[in-house]
N, C-alpha and C positions, 0 to 999 in steps of 0.2 A: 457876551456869548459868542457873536461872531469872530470876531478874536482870537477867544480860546483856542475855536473850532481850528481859524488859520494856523494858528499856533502848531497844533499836535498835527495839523497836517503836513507842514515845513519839518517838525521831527521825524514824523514818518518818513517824510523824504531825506532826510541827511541820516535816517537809521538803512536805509538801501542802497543809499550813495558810498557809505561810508564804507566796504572793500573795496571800490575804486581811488576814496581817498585816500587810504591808507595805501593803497597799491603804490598810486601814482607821489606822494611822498616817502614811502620808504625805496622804490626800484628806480624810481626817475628823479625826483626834486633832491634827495638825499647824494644819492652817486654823482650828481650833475655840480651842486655844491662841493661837494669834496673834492671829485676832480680838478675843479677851480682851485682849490686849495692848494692841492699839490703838485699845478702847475708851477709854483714859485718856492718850489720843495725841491732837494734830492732824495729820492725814494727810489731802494731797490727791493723792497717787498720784505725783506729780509731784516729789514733794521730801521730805528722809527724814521718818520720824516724830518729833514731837515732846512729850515727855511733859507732859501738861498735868493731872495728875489725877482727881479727878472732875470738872471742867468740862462736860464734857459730860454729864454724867447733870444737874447742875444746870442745863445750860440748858434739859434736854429739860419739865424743871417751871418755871419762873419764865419762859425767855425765846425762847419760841418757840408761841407760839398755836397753831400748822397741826399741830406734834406733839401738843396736844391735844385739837384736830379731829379728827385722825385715831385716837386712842384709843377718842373718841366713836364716832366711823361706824363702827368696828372692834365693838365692845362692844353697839350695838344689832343689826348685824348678824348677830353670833352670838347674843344674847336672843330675837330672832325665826326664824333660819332654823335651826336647829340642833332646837327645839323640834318646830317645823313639820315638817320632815325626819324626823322619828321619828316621830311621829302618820301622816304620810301612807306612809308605810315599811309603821305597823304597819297601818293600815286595809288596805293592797290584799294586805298577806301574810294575812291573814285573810279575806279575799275570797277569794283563790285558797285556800285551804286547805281552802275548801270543798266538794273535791273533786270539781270541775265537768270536765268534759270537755276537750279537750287543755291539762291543765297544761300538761305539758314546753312545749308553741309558747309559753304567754302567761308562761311565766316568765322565757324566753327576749327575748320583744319588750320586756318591762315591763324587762328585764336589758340590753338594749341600749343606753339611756340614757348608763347608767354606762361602759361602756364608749367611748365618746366623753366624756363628763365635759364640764368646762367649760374644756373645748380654747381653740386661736383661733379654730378653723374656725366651733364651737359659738355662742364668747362674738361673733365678728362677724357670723353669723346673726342673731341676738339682738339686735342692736343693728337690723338692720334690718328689723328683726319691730315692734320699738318705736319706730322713729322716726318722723319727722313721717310722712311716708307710708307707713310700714308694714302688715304686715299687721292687727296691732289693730286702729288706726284707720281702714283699709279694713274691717272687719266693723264696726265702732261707729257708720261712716259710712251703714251699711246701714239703722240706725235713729235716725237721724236725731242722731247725736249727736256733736260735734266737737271735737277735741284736738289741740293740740301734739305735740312729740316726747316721748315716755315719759323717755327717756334727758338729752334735755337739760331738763330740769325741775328744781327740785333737791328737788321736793318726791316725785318717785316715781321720780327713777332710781337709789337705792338698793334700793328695791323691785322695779326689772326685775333688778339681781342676786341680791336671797331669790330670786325666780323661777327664775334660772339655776340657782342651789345647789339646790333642789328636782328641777330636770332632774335631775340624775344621785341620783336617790333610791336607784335598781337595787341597788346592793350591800347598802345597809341592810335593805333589804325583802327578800331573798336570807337573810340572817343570820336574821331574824325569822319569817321561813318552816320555814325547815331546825327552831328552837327552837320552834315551834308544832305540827310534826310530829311533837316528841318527847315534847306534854303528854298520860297516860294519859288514854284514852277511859275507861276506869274512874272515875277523877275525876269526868269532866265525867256522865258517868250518875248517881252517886251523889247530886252533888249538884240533875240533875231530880229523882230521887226525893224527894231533903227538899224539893220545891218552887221550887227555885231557876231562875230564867227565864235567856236567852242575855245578858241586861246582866251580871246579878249573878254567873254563873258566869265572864264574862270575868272582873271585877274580885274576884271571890273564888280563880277557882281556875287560868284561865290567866294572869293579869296579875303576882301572885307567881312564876308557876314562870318568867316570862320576864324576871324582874328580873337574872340573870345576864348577860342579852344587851341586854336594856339599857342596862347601867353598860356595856360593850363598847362599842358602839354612840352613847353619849354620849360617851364617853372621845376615842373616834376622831374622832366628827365634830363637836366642838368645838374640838381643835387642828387641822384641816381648815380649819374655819372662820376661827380666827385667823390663818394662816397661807394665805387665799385671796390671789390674787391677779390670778391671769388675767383674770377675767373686768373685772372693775374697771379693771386695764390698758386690754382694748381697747375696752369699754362708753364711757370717757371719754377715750379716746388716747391715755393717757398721762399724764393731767392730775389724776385726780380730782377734776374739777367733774361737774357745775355748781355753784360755789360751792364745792367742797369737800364735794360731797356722798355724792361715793364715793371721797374718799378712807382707803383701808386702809391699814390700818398699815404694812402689807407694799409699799405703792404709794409713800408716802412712805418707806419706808426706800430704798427701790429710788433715787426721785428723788435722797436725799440723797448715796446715794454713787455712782452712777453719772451721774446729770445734772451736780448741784453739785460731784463730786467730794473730797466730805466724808466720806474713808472711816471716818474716828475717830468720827465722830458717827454713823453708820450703825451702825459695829460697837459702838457703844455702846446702838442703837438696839434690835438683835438678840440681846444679852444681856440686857438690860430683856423683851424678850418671853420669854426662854427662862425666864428668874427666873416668868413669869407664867404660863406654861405647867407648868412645875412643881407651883410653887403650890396650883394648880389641882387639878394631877393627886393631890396629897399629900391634898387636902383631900378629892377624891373617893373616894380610898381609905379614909380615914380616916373617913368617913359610910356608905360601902359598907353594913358592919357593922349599919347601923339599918334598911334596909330593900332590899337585896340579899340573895335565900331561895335560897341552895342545899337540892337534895332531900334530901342526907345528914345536914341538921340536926336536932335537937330540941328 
């Protein structure tokens, strides 16, 4: 009888579950498999696949320059704004932590950001915040001092997208907040009393307890960052110039299989990322352990 009973009620459960199963094997497991498929294809959408091996992973190394342009721009992009993103996260969670008078409103304004993110709406503000006439160079213009467009330069229109990815700092800083409100006041007393000044109590007694949240916090928004792509989109039209200078990996996978109609080299493009994204993530977990301090350790 009890059994039975378990029985119909494990059906009941897979009779509720079962739009999510079907979801997540027809839109996710299905697309994901296939793509695999036709990474070792030539496919232009237009006429059926054709199985070519790895060809494509070997042209993406030997015979294609712009796919190693775009690894570049991709890999300096995340080396500086991901870094930058966390520091300025944690400086203004630390600021407000301060317990200054109406948190709630400035957690909420400083939270704003994020919540528009780096939209179109955002990333083509942006564009004409930096351009030749923009606002910048309308204030720069004020002291005397004269510039081009930000964006069409190829020497800093990488740098007005760090900028953008900084925009929506909010959820970082949000994470970093809530884990700064949970470090014992006891701690940070103890260690005034042995003498210890506001640097060295960060770096001794808040900066360990928050290494949880920042392996979180890095984890996230470094495949964030490899996988940006809007803003760069409309920053350059489309194009990732000037010169190829914001071209993202993500911008070039997009051209190759929706422009060029190169879906095999695409999805072979997209598996190459997902191998490095892994990778990635394997190798963070696997350093965790040296200097990620949960409390319950010894």
């Amino acid at each position: 009888m009890k059994s039975s009973r378990t029985g119909r009620e494990g059906l009941t459960a897979y009779v509720f579950l079962s739009p999510w199963l079907i979801g997540i094997v027809l839109l996710t497991l299905g697309p994901m498999l296939y793509s695999a498929y036709l990474a070792f294809t030539n496919y232009d959408l237009l006429s059926p696949p054709r199985w070519i091996g790895l060809d494509n992973f070997r042209r993406m190394f030997t015979a294609d320059p712009r796919y190693l342009s775009s690894v570049r721009v991709t890999l300096v992009y995340v080396a500086v704004s991901v870094p930058l993103l966390l520091i300025v996260s944690m400086a203004l969670a630390l600021l407000l932590n301060k317990g200054i008078r109406f948190l709630s409103g400035y957690r909420a304004l400083f939270y704003l950001p994020s919540l528009m993110g780096a939209s179109v709406a955002i990333a083509v503000l942006w564009r004409q915040i930096f351009g030749g006439s923009g606002l910048v160079n309308q204030v720069l213009g004020v002291f005397g001092i004269e510039r081009g467009s930000w964006v069409g330069n190829p020497g800093t229109a990488l740098w007005t997208i760090v900028t953008l990815n900084l925009w929506a700092f909010g959820a970082t800083m949000i994470i970093f907040l809530a884990g700064l409100r949970q470090v014992p006041v006891e701690l940070h007393e103890a260690a005034a009393v042995d003498g210890a000044g506001p640097i060295r109590r960060f770096f001794s007694v808040t900066l360990p307890l928050m290494t949880p949240l920042i392996f979180f916090n890095l984890l996230l928004d470094t495949i964030h960052a490899f996988q940006a792509f809007t803003g760069a989109f409309v920053v350059s039209r489309g194009s990732g110039g000037p010169a190829d200078s914001t071209l993202f990996y993500t911008l070039y996978l997009y051209q190759q299989g929706f422009a060029e109609l190169k879906m095999g080299y695409a999805s072979a493009m997209a598996w190459a990322l997902v191998i490095v994204l892994a990778a990635f993530t394997g190798f963070l977990f696997l350093t965790a352990k040296r200097w990620v301090y949960y409390g319950d350790e010894r």
